[in-house]
BAFI-3210 file (N, C-alpha, C; in Angstrom, 3 decimals, decimal comma, padded with zeros to 6 digits):
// residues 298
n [1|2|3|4|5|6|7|8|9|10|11|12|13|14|15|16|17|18|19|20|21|22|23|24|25|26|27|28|29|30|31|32|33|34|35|36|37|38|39|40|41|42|43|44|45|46|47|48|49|50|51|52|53|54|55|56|57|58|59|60|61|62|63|64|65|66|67|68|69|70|71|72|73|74|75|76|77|78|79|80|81|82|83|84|85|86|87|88|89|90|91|92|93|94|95|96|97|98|99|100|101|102|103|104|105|106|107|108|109|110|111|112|113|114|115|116|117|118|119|120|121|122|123|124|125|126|127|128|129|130|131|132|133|134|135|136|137|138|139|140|141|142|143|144|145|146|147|148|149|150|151|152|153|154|155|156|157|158|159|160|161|162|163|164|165|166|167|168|169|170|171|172|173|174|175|176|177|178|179|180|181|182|183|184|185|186|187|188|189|190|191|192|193|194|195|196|197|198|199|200|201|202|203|204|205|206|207|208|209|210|211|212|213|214|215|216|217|218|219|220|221|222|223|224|225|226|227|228|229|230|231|232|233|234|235|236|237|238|239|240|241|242|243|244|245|246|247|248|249|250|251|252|253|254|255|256|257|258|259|260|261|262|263|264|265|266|267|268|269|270|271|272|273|274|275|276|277|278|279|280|281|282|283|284|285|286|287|288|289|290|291|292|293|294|295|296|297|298]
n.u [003,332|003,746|006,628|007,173|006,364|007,981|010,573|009,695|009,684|011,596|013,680|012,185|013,344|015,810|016,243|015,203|017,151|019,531|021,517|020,246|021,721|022,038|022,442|024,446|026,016|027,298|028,752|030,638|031,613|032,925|034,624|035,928|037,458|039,230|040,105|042,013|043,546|044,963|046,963|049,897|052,784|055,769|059,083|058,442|055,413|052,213|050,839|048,301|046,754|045,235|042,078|043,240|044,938|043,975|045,594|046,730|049,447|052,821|053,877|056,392|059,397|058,078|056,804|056,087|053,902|054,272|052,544|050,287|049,258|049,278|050,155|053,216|054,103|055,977|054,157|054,199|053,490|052,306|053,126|055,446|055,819|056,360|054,781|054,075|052,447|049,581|048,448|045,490|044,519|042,005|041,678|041,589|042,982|045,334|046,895|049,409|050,122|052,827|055,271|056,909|058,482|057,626|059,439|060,566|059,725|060,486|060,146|059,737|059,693|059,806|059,616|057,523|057,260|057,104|058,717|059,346|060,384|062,508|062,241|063,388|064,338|063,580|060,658|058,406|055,551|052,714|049,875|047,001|047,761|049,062|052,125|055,519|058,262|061,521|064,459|067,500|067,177|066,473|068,018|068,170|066,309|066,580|066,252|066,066|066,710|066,025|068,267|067,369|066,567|066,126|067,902|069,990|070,564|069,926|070,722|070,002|071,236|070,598|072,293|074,254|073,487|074,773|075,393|074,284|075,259|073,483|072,907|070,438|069,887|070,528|073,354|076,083|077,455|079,104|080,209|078,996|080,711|081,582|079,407|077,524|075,103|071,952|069,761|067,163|068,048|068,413|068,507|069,966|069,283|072,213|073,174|074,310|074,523|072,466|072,036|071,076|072,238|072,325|069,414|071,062|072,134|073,252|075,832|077,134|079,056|078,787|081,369|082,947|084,736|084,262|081,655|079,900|078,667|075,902|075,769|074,032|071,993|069,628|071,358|070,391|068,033|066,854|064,247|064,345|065,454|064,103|063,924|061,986|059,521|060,312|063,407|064,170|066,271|065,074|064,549|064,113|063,386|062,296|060,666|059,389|060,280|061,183|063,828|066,123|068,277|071,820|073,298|075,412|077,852|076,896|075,372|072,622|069,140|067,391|063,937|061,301|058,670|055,995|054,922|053,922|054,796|056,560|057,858|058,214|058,189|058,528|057,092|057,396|054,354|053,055|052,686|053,890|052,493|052,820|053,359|053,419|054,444|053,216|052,950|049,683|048,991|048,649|049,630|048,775|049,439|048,403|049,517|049,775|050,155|049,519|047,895|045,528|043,947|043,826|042,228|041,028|040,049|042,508]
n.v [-023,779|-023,262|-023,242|-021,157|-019,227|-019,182|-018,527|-015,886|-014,761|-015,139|-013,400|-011,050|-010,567|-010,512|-008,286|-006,577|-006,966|-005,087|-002,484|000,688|002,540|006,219|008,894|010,537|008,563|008,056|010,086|009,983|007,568|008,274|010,266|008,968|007,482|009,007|010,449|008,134|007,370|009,435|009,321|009,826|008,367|007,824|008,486|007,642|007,752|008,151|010,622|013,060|015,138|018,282|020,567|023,525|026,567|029,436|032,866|036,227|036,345|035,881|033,632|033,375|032,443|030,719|029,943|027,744|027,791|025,293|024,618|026,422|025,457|028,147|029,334|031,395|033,568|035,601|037,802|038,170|040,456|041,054|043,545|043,305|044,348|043,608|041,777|041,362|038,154|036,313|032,672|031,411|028,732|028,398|028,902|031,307|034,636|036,874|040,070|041,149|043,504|046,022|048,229|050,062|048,062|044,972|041,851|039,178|035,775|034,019|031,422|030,514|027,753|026,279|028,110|029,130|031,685|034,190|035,850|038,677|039,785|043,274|046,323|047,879|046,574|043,799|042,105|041,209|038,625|039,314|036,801|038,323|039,303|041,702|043,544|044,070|045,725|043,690|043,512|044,740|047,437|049,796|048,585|046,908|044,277|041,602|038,753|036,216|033,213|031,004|029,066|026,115|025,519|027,797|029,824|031,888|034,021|034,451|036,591|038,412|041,278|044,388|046,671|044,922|042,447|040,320|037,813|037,611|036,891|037,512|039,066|039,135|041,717|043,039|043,355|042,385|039,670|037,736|038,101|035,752|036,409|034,792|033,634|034,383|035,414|035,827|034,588|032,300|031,423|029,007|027,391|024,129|021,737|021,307|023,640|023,798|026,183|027,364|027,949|029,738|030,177|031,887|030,287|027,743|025,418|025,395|024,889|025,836|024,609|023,948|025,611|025,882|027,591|027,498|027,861|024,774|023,415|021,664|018,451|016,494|017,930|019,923|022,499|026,138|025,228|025,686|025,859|026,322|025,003|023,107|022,650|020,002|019,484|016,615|017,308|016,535|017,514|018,761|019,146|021,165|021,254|023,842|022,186|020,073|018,251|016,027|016,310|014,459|015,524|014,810|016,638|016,060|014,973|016,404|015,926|015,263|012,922|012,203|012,115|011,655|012,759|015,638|016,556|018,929|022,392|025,257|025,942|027,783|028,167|026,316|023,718|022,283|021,224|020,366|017,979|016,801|017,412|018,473|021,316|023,812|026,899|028,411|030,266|032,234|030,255|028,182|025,136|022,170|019,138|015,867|014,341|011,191|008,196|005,276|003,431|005,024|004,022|001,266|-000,709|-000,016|-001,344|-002,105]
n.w [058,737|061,380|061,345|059,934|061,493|063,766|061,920|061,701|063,785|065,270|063,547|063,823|066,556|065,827|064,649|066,466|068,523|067,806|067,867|066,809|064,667|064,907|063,622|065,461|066,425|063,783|063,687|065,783|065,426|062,515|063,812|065,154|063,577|062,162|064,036|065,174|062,889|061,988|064,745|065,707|066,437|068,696|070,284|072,725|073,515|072,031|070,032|069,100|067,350|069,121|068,727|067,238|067,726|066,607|065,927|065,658|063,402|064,576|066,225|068,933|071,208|072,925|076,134|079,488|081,985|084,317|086,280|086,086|083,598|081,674|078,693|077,517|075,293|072,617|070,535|067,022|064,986|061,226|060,644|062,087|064,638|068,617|070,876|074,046|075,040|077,009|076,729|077,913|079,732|079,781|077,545|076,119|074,956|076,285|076,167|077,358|079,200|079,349|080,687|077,803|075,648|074,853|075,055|075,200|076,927|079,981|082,227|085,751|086,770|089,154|091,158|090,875|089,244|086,733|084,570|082,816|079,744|078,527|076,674|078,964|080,934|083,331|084,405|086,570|086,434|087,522|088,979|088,842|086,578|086,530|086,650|087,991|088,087|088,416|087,593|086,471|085,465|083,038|081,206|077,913|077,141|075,211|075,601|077,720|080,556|082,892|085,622|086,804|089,380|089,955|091,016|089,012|086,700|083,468|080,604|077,322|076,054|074,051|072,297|072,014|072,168|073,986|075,947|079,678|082,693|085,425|088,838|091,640|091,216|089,437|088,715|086,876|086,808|085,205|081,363|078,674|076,225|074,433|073,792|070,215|069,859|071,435|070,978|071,532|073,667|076,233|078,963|081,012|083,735|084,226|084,038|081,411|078,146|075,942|072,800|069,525|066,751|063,280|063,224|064,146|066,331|069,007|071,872|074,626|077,043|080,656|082,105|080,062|076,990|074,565|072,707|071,172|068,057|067,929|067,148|065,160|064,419|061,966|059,936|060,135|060,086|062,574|065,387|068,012|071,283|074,315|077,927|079,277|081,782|082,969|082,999|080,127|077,256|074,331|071,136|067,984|064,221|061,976|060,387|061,408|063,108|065,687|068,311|070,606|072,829|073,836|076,219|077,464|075,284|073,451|071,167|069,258|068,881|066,457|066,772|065,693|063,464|063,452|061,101|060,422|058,883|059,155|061,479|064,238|066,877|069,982|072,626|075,392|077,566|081,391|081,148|078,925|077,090|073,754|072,253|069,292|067,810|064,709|061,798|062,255|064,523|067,149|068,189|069,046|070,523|072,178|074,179|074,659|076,910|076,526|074,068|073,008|070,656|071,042|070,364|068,242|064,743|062,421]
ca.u [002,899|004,437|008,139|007,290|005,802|009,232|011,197|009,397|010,212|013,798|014,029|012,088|014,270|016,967|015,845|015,226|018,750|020,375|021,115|020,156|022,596|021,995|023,386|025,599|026,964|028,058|029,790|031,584|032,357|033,927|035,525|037,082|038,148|040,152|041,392|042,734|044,447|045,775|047,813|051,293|053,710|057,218|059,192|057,119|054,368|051,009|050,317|046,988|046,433|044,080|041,635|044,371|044,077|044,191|046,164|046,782|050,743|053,835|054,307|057,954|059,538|057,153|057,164|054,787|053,782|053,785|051,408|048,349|048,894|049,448|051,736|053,663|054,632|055,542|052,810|055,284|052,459|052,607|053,575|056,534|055,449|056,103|053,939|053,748|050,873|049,389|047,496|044,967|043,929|040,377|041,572|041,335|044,526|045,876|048,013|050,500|050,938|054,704|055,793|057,739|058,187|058,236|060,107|060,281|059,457|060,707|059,346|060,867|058,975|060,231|059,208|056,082|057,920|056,808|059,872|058,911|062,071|061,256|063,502|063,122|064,813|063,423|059,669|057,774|054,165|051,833|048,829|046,084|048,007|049,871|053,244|056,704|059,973|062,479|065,713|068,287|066,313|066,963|068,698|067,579|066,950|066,217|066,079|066,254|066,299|066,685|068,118|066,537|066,786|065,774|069,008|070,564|069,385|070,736|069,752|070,918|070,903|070,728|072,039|075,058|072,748|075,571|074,740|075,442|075,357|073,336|072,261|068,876|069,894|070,760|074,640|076,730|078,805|079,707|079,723|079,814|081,379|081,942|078,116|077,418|073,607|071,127|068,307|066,802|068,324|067,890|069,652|069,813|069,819|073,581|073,907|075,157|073,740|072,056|071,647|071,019|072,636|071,084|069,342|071,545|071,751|074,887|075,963|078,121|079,328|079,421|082,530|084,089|084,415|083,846|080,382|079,871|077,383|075,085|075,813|072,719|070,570|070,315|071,802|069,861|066,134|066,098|063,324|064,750|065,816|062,877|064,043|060,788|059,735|061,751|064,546|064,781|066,351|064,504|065,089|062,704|063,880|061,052|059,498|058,421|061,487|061,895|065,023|066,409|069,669|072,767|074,244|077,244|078,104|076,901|074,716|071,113|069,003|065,803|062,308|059,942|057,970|054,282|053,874|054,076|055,928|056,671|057,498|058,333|058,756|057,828|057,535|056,016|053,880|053,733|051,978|054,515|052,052|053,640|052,735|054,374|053,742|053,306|052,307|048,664|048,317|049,709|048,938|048,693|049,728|048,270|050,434|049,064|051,108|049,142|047,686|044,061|043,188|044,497|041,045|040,147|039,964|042,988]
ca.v [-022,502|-023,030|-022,876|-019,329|-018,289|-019,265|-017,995|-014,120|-014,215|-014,706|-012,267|-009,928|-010,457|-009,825|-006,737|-005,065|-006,970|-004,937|-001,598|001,851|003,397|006,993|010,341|010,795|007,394|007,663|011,007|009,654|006,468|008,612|010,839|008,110|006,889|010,626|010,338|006,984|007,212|010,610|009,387|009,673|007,238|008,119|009,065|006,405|008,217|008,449|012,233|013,319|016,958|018,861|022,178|024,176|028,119|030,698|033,569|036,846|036,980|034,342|033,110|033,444|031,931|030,177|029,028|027,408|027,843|024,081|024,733|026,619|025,254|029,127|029,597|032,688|034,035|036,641|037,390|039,294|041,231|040,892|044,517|043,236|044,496|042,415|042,078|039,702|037,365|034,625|031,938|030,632|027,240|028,061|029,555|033,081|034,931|037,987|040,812|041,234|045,158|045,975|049,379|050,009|047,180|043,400|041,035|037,568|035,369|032,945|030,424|029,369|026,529|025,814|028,793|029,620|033,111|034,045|036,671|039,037|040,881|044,092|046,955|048,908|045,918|042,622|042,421|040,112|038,690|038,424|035,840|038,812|040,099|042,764|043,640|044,586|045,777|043,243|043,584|045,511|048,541|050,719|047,802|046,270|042,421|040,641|037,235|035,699|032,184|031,169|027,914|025,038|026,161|029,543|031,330|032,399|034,587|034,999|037,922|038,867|042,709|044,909|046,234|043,823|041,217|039,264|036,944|037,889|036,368|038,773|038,865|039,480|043,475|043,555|043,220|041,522|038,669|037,428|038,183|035,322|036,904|033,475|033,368|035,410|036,570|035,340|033,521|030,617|031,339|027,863|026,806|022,933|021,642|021,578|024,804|024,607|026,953|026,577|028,977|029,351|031,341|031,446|029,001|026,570|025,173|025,298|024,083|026,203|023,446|024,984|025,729|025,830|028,854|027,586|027,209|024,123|023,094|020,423|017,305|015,492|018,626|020,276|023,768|026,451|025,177|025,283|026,703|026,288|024,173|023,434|021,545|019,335|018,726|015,590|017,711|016,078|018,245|018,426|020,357|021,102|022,407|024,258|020,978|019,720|017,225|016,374|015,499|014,111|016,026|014,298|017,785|015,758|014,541|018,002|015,321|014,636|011,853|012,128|010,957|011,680|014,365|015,994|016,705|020,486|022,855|026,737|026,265|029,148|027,674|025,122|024,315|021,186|021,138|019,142|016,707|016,202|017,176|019,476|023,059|024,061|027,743|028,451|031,799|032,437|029,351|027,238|023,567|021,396|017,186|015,673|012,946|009,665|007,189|004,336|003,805|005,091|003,281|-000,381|-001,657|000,027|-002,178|-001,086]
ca.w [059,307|062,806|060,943|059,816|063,246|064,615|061,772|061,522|065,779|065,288|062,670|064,801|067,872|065,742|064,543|068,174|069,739|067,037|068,043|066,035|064,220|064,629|063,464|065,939|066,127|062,594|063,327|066,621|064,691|061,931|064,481|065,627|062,538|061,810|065,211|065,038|061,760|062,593|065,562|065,554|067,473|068,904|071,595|073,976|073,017|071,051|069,545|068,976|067,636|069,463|068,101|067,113|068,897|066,172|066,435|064,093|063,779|064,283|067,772|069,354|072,036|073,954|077,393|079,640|083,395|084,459|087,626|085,803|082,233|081,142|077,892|077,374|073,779|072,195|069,204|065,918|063,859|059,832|060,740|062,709|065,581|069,156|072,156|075,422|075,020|077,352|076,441|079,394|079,696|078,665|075,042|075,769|074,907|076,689|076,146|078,783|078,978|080,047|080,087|076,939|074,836|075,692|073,845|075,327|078,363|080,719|083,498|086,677|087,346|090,315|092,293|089,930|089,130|085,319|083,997|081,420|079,278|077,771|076,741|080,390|082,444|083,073|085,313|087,214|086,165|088,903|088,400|088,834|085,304|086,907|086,716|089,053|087,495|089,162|087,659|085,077|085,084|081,917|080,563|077,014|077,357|074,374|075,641|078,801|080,688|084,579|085,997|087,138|090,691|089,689|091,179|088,109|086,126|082,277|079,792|076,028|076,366|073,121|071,022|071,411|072,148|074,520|076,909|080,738|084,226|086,496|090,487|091,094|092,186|088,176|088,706|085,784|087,216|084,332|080,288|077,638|074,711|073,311|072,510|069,161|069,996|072,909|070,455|071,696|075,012|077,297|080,010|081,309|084,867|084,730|083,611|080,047|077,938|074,503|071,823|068,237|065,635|061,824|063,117|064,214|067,652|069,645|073,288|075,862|078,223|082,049|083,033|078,721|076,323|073,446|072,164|070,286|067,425|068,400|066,021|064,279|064,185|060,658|059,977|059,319|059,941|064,160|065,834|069,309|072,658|074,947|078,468|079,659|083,508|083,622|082,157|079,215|076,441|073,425|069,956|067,200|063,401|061,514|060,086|063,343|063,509|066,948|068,834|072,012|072,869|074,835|076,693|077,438|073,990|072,232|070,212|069,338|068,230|065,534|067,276|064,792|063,110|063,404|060,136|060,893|058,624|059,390|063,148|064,435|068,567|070,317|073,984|076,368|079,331|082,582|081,094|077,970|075,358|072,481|071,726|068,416|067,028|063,403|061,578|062,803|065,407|068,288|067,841|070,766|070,053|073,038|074,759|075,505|077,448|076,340|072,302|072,720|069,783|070,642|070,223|066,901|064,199|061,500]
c.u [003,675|005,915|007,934|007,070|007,158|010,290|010,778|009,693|011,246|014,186|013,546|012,919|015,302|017,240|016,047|016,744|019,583|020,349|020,869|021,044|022,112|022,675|024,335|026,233|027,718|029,122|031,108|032,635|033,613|035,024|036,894|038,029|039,119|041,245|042,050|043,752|045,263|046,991|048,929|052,163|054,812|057,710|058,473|055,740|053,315|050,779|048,982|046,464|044,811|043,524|042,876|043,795|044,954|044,613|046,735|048,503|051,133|054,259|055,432|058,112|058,637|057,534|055,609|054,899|053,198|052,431|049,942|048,144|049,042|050,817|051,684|054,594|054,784|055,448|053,916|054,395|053,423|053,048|055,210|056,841|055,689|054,969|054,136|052,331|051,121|048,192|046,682|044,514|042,700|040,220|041,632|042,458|044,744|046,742|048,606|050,927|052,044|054,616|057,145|057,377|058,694|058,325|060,260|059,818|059,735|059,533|059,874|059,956|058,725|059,624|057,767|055,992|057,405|057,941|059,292|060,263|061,594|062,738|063,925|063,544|063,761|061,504|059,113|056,194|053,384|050,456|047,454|046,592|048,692|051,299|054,475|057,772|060,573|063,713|066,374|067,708|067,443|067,653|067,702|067,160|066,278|065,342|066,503|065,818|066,927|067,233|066,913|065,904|066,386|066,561|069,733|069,789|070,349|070,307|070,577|070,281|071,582|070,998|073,425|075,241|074,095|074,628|075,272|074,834|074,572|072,921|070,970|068,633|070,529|072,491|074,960|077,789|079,559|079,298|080,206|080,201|081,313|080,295|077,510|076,382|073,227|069,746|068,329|067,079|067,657|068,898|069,420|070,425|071,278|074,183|074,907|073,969|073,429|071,351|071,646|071,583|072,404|070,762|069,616|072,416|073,227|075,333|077,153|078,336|079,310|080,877|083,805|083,429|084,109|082,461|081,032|079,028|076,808|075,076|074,415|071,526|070,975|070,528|070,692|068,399|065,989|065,275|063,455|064,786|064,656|063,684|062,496|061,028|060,410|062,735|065,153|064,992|065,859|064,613|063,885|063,192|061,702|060,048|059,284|059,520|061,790|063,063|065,219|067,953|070,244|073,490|075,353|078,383|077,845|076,305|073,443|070,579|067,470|064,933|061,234|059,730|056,444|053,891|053,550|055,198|055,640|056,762|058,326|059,444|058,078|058,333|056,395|055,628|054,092|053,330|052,896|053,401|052,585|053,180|054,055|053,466|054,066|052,521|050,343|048,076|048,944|048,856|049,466|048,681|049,910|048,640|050,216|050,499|051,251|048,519|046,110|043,232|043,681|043,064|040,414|040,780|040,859|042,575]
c.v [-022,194|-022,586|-021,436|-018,917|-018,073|-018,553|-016,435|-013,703|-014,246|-013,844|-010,901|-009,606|-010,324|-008,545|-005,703|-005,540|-006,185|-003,249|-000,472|002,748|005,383|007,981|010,688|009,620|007,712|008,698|010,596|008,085|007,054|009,556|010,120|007,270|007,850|010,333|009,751|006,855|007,993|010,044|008,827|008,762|007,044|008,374|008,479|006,947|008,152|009,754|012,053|014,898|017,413|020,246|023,073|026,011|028,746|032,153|034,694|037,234|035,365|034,327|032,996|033,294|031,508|029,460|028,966|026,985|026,710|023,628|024,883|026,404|026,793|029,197|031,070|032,988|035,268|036,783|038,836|039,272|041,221|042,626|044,585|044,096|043,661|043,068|040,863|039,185|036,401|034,064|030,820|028,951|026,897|028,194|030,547|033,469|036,475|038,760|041,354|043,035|045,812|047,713|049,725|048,747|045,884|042,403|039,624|037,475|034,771|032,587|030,013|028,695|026,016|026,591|029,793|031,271|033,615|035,518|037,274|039,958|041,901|045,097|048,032|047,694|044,315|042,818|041,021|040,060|037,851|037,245|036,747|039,724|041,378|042,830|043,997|044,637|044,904|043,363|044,273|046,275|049,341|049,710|046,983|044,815|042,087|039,126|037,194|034,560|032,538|029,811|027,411|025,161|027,617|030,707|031,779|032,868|035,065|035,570|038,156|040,235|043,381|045,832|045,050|042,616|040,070|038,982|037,402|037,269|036,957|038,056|039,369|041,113|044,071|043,697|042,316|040,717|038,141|037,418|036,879|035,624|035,787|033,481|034,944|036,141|035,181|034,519|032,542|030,442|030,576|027,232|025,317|023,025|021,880|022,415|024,978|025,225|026,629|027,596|028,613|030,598|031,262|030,412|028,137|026,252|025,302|024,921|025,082|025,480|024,360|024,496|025,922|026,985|029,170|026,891|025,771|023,438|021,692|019,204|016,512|016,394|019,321|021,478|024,636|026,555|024,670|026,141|026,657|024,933|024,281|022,181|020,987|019,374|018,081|015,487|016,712|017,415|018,139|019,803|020,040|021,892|022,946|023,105|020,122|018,712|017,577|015,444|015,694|014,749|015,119|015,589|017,160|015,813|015,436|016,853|015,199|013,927|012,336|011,062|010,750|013,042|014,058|016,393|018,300|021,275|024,394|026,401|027,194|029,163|026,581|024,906|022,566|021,536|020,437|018,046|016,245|016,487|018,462|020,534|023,302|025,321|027,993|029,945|031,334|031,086|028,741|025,811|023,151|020,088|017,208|014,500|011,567|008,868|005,823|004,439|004,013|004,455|001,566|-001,269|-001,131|-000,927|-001,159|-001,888]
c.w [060,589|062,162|060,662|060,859|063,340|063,416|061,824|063,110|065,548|064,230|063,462|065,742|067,446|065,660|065,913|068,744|069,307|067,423|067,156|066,079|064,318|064,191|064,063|066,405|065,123|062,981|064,454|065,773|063,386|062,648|064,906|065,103|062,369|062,733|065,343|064,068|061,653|063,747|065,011|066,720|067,601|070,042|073,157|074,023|072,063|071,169|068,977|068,469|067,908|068,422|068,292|067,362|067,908|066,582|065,149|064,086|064,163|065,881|067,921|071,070|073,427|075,282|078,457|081,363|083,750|085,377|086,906|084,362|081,458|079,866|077,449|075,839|073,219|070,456|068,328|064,922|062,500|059,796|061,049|063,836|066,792|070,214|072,888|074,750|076,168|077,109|077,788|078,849|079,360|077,208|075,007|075,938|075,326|076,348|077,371|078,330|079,767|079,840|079,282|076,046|074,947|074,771|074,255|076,730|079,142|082,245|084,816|087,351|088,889|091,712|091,921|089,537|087,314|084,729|082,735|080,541|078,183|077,643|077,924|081,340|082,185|084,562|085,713|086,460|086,530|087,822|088,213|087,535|085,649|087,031|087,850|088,150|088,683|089,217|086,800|084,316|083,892|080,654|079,478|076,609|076,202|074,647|077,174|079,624|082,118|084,424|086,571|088,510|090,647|090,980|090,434|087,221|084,565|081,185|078,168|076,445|074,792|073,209|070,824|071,734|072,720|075,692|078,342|082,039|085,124|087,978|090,025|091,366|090,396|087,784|087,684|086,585|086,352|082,803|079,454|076,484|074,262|072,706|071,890|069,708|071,431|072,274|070,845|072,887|076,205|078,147|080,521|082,884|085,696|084,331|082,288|079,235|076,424|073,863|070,475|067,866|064,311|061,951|063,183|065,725|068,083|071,355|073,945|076,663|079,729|082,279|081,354|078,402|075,321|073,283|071,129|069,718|067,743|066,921|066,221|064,242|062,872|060,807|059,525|059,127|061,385|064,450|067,623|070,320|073,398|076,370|079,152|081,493|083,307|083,474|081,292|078,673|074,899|071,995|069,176|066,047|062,912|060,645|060,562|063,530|064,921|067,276|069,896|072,039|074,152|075,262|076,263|076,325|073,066|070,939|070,428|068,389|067,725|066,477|066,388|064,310|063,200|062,314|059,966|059,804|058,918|060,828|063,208|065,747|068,639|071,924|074,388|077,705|080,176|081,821|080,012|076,500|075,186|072,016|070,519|067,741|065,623|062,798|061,520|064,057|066,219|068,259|069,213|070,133|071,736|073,254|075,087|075,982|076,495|074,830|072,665|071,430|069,636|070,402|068,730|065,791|063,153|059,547]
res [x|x|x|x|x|x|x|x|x|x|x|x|x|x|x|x|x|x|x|x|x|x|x|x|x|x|x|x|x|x|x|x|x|x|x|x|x|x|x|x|x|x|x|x|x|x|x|x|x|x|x|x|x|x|x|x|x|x|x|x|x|x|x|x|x|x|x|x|x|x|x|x|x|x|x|x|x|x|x|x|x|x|x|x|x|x|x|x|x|x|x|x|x|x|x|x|x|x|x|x|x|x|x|x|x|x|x|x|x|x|x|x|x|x|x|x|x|x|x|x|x|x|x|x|x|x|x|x|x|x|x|x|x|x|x|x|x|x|x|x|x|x|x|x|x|x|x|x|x|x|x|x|x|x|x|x|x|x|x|x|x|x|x|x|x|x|x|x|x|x|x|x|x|x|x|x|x|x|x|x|x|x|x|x|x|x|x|x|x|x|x|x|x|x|x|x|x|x|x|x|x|x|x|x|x|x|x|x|x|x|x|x|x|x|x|x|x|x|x|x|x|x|x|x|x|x|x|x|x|x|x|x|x|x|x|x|x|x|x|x|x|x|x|x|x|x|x|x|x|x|x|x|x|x|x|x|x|x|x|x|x|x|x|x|x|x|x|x|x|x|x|x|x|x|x|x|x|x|x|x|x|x|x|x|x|x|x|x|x|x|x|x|x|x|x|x|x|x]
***
């Protein structure tokens, strides 16, 4: 009799040491199963995709205000229609209203300046959402990127979409005829310049005249040049293939893919995680340093 006493107590006391599974255990436990098996691993990195931010229309050239997390796109209606957009850091997405019609965006990081290019000249865009014409009034800009230093200022102007040099009073210092169109238009710390033409990446060296195609990216399926805070240079074709570019060498090296097809753009923040747009959405792959799942059981 005493042996049962003592065994129905240690069965009891196992019972309560044991904790209760509930309902939302199981779902964090399977969450964490999704999440875990999901991550991607490249680039010294762990990827993670976050809630992906719906959107009606194909996202184009994105860029991203490192200070307040703000990204800037412009949204091309199944009409074919463009417009400015920005996307805030809470999720809520804006239309940037330009007078006339606004076609891309740039960032200058450096001096927290946000550039909008529209076909009436090029404008400023304050943080209370308001606008200033700044430069190459009347003038058609397509595309446009700054340096690193944000004293240069370089524009494709339509309709014969060349690339040109300007001051900030809208003066042309210099035209490159050598590059065909102004897509994709990105400039690198040392000032060479980096464009695409059907899609296929190409390198202006500073100070040479001939463009030249970027070896180890494929022809044909780029979705643009993005340089990072720690100016790395980084490429991206439309099936999320990313790559590490060598300026010098006019070469780049395969890191991985997300698994992503239809990209459109693509763009990183301060932090290094990955915004890639796709027709109706902008996905976010959030960066880890370290493997957030080194303790789950594989």
């Amino acid at each position: 009799m005493r042996n049962i006493i003592i065994l129905l107590l240690a069965l009891a006391t196992k019972v309560l040491s044991t904790p209760v599974m509930t309902r939302q255990d199981l779902f964090k436990q399977a969450h964490r199963e999704q999440f875990c098996t999901n991550l991607i691993n490249f680039n010294h990195f762990y990827y993670s995709m976050d809630e992906p931010k719906n959107i009606t229309g194909i996202p184009a050239d994105m860029s991203v205000h490192w200070k307040t997390g703000k990204v800037f796109y412009t949204l091309i209606s199944d009409e074919m229609k463009m417009s400015l957009q920005v996307l805030h850091p809470s999720g809520e997405v804006e239309t940037i209203k330009v007078a006339g019609l606004g076609q891309s965006t740039t960032v200058d990081n450096l001096n927290d300046i946000v550039y909008l290019a529209t076909d009436n000249g090029i404008y400023k865009y304050k943080d209370d959402g308001s606008i200033e014409l700044y430069t190459a009034l009347g003038e058609d800009v397509m595309y446009i990127t700054v340096s690193s230093d944000g004293a240069t200022m370089y524009i494709a102007t339509w309709p014969q979409n060349r690339v040109h040099k300007i001051t900030n009073d809208g003066q042309k210092q210099e035209t490159f005829s050598a590059i065909p169109n102004g897509h994709g238009l990105t400039i690198d710390p040392r000032n060479n310049i980096f464009f695409a033409a059907t899609k296929t990446s190409y390198i202006l060296k500073n100070g040479h005249n001939v463009p030249i195609k970027i070896k180890g990216l494929p022809s044909e399926r780029m979705s643009g040049v993005f340089v990072s805070r720690s100016d790395e240079i980084f490429a991206m074709d439309e099936n999320s293939n990313l790559y590490s570019i060598d300026a010098e060498n006019a070469s780049a090296k395969h890191l991985g893919n997300f698994n992503v097809s239809g990209v459109n753009t693509f763009a990183l923040d301060s932090a290094d995680n990955v915004l890639i747009g796709v027709k109706n959405a902008i996905l976010k792959f959030v960066a880890y340093e370290k493997n957030p799942c080194s303790d789950y059981p594989k």
